[in-house]
N, C-alpha and C positions, 0 to 999 in steps of 0.2 A: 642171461636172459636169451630166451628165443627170438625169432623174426616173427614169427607167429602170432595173428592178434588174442589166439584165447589168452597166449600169457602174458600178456600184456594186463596189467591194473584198468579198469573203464572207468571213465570219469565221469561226473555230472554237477556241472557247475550251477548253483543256486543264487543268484546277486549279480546283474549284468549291470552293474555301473563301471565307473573311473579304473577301479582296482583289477576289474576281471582281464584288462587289455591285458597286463602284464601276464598275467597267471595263462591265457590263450597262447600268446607269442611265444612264450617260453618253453610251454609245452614239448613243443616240435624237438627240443633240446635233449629228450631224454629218452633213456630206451625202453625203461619198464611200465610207462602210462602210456593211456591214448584218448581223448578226446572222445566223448560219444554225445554228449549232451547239453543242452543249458534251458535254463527257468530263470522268470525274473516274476516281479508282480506286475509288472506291465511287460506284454504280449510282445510288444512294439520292439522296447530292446530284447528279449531274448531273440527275435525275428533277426533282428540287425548282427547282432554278436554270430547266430548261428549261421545266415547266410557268408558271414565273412569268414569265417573257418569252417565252413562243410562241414556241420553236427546238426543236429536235430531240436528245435526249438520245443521244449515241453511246456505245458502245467506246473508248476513244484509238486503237485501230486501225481501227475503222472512221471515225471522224472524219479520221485521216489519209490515208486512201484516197478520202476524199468528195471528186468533182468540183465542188463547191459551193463548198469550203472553198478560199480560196483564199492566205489568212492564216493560220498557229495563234497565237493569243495563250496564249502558256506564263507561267502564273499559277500552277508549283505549288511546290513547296519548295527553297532556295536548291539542296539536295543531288543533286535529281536536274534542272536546268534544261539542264545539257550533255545528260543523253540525250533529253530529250524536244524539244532545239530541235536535237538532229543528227537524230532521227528523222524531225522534220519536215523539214528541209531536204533531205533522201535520199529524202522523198516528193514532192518539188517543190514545197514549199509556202514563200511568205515568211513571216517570223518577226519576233512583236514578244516579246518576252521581258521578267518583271519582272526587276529588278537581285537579285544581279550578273548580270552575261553567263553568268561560269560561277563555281566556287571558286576554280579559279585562273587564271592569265595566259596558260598553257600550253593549254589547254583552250581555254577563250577565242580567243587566236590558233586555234588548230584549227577554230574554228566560222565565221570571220571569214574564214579559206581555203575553206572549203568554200561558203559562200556567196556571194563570188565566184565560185569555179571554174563554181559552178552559173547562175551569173548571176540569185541573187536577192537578196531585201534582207533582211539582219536588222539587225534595229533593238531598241534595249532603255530600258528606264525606267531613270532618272528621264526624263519629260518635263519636270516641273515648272518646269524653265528654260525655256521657253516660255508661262510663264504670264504676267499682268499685273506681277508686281515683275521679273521676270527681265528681262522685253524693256524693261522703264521701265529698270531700271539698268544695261543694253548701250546703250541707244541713248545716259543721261548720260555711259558711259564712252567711247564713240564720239565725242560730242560735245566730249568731252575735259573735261569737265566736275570730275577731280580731275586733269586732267597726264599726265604719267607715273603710274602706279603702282608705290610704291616699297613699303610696308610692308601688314603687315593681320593680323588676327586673324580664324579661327572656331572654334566652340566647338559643340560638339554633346554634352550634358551631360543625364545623367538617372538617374533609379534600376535600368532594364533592365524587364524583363518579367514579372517573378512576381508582381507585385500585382496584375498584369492578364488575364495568356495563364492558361490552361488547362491549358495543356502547353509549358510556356516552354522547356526542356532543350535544344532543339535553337540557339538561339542563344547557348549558351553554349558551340561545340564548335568546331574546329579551320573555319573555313568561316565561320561565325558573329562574335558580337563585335560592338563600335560600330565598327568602323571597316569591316567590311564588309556590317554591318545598315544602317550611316545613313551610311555614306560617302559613298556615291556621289550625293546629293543637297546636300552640301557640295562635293564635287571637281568635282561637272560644273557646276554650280555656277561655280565658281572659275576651269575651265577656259573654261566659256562667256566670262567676261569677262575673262581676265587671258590666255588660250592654253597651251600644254602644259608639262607640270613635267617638268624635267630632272634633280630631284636631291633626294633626299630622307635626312633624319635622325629619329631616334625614338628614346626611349624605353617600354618598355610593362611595366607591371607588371598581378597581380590584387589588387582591394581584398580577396577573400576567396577560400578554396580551394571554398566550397561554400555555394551559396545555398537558402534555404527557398522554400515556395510558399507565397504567402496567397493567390492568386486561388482561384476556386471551383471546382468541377471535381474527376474522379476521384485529381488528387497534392496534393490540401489538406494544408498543415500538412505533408508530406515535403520533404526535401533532396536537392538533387544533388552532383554534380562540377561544377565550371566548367573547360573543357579549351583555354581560350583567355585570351589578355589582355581587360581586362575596363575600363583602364587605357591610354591609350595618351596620347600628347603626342608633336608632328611639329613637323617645320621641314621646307616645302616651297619650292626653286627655282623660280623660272619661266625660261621660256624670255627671257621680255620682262626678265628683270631682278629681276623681284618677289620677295620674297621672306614666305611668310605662317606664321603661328604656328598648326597646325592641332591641335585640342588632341580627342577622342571617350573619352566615358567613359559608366560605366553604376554606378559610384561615389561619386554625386555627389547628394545631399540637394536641394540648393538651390543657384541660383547667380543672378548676378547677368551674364553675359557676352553682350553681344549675339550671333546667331547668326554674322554675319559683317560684320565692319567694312576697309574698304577705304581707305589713305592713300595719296596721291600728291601732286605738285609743288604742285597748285594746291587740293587740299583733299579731303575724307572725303569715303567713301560710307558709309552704312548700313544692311546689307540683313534681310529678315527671315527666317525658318526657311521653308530651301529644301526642307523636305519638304511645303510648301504651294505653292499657285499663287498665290495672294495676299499680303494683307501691306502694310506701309508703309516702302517705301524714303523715307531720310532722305539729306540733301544738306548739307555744310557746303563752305562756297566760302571757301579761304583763313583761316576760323578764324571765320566770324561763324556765327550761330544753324542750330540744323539746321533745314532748309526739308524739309518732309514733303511725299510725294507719296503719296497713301493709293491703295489699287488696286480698294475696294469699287464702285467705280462702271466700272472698267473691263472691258475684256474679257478673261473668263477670272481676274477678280481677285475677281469678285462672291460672299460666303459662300453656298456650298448644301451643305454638308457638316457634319457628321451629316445624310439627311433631314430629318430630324423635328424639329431642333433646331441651325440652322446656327451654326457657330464659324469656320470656317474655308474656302476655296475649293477645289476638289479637281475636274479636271477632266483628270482621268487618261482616257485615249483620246485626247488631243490630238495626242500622238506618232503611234498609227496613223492617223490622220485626214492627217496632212504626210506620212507613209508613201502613203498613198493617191493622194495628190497627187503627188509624187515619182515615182509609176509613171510619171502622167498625164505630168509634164515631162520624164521623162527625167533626173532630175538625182540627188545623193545627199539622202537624209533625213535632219532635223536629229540627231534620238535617235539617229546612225548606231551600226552595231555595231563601226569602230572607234572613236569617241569612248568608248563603254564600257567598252573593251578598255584606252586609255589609262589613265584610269579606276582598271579593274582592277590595271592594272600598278604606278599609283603605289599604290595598297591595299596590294597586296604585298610591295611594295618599303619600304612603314612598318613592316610587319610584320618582314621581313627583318632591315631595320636595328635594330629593338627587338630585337631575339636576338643581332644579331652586335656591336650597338652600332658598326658602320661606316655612313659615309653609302652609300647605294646610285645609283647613276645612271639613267636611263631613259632609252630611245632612242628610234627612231622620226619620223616627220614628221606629226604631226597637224595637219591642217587644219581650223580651229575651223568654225563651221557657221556661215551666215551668221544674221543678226539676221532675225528675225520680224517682218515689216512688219503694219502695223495694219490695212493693208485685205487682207492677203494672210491673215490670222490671221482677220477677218473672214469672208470667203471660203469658209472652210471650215466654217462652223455652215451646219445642213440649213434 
């Protein structure tokens, strides 16, 4: 990459909430993007967001008509991501979108056509599989490091949102849910290192018809409706053979289950909660002691998240940054938009099969993405 702003990627961020801090801050990290704009539906925050980073506060229409912009990073609510990444796409703009791709598979597919047709890229989060424990535990399973893989466990386990959000309701609704709030950070996940799921089984119940709010905020102390499972336990196929125990809940007090554990021929993997970039993959070979590989020191594994009080690694724009890069080679993006879209399909497809209680199939020929090499991941910091 040049120093140069024309070759630089221009961005235009569309969703000034919670989520867009990190995607702003991070920015700065990389050398192939640059910041040019942002849109919210209230004036108010894109004002605040673009005073704080020196960019230029838009309309969403006139953001998508700006020759500048030459990405939309779509940061806004699960519900409306279809229209605002088909709007963009119909404006000829590439598309990094947060998860899901869309609510459903159907839509999705739709998006994933049109951005072929148009000959651009849409790409969606999680990147976090591109982080320092993701690429440690593709290259051990590469290495062949557990065998084949034959069995496995993940567990995505918590209380849900009203102790926290504001306005939790909307992840309690038909779209919403653990399994399509925190999915897709265990599935790409799984699919990064294990390849595409062919077949899926579910159960899905709700622990409750209607939950209170104790976070702070104008619905303190009110109740909603929950208009989804809340509850779910999967048995997911893989193409390779594998077969994992994929369990997402928002029911759940306390637990004790690693985020995702990985068995094969020749021994365990142990991976840590793939909505981080960091973490400590564990390794058992054949059944002796697990041998830890900690990622604080690596790239992309190092804590800077919260600012002010790091716990965790968080280095979300990685994905548009390989988007960038990808222009430059000509190739496909890791985050691609059908890797999501797969993704999506088995989401659905738990879903499905929890209602119909039938195992459900999925099609398709996804090609996993390749592994993030260490000087090529390198590379891409400014």
């Amino acid at each position: 990459m040049t120093g140069n702003t024309k070759a630089k990627l221009g961005i235009g961020i569309v969703g000034c909430g919670n989520i867009s801090m990190t995607y702003l801050r991070n920015a700065a990290l990389f050398a192939g993007v640059e910041l040019r704009a942002c849109a919210d539906i209230s004036a108010d925050a894109a004002a605040l967001r673009a005073s704080e980073y020196g960019i230029r506060p838009l309309s969403i229409d006139q953001l998508l008509a700006d020759p500048e912009v030459d990405l939309v990073l779509n940061l806004t609510i699960p519900a409306v991501h279809f229209d605002v990444t088909m709007s963009a796409l119909s404006a000829g703009k590439h598309v990094f979108t947060e998860k899901p791709l869309a609510t459903s598979a159907a839509e999705g597919r739709t998006l994933v056509t049109e951005a072929k047709t148009r000959g651009l890229l849409l790409v969606s989060a999680p990147d976090t599989f591109l982080g320092a424990a993701g690429r440690r535990a593709r290259r051990l399973m590469e290495e062949g490091a557990i065998g084949r893989p034959v069995s496995g466990t993940a567990f995505m386990m918590g209380r849900g949102m009203e102790h926290w959000h504001p306005n939790p309701q909307f992840y309690y609704q038909p779209g919403g849910g653990p399994v399509f709030d925190m999915g897709p950070y265990y599935l790409t996940m799984m699919v990064n290192l294990l390849g595409p799921v062919v077949r899926v089984m579910a159960m899905a119940t709700k622990g409750q018809e209607e939950r209170l709010i104790t976070a702070d905020g104008p619905f303190k102390n009110t109740t909603f409706k929950v208009g989804t499972p809340t509850n779910v336990l999967s048995l997911l196929e893989f193409q390779s053979g594998a077969t994992i125990n994929f369990g997402a809940s928002w029911d759940v007090f306390r637990h004790s289950n690693h985020p995702i554990e990985l068995h094969g021929t020749e021994g365990s993997l142990r991976l840590p909660d793939p909505d981080t970039f960091g973490g400590t993959v564990s390794l058992s070979e054949r059944g002796a002691d697990w041998r830890d590989f900690d990622s604080d020191g690596e790239l992309y594994g190092k804590r800077n998240w919260p600012f002010a009080a790091p716990d965790r690694a968080n280095y979300r724009m990685l994905g548009v940054a390989d988007l960038a890069r990808s222009l430059e080679e000509k190739r496909a993006p890791r985050a691609s938009g059908e890797l999501a879209l797969h993704v999506l399909e088995v989401m659905e497809a738990i879903l499905a099969s929890g209602e119909s209680g039938q195992s459900v199939r999925i099609g398709g020929d996804l090609v996993r993405p390749p592994l993030l090499g260490e000087d090529e991941a390198r590379s891409l910091l400014a």
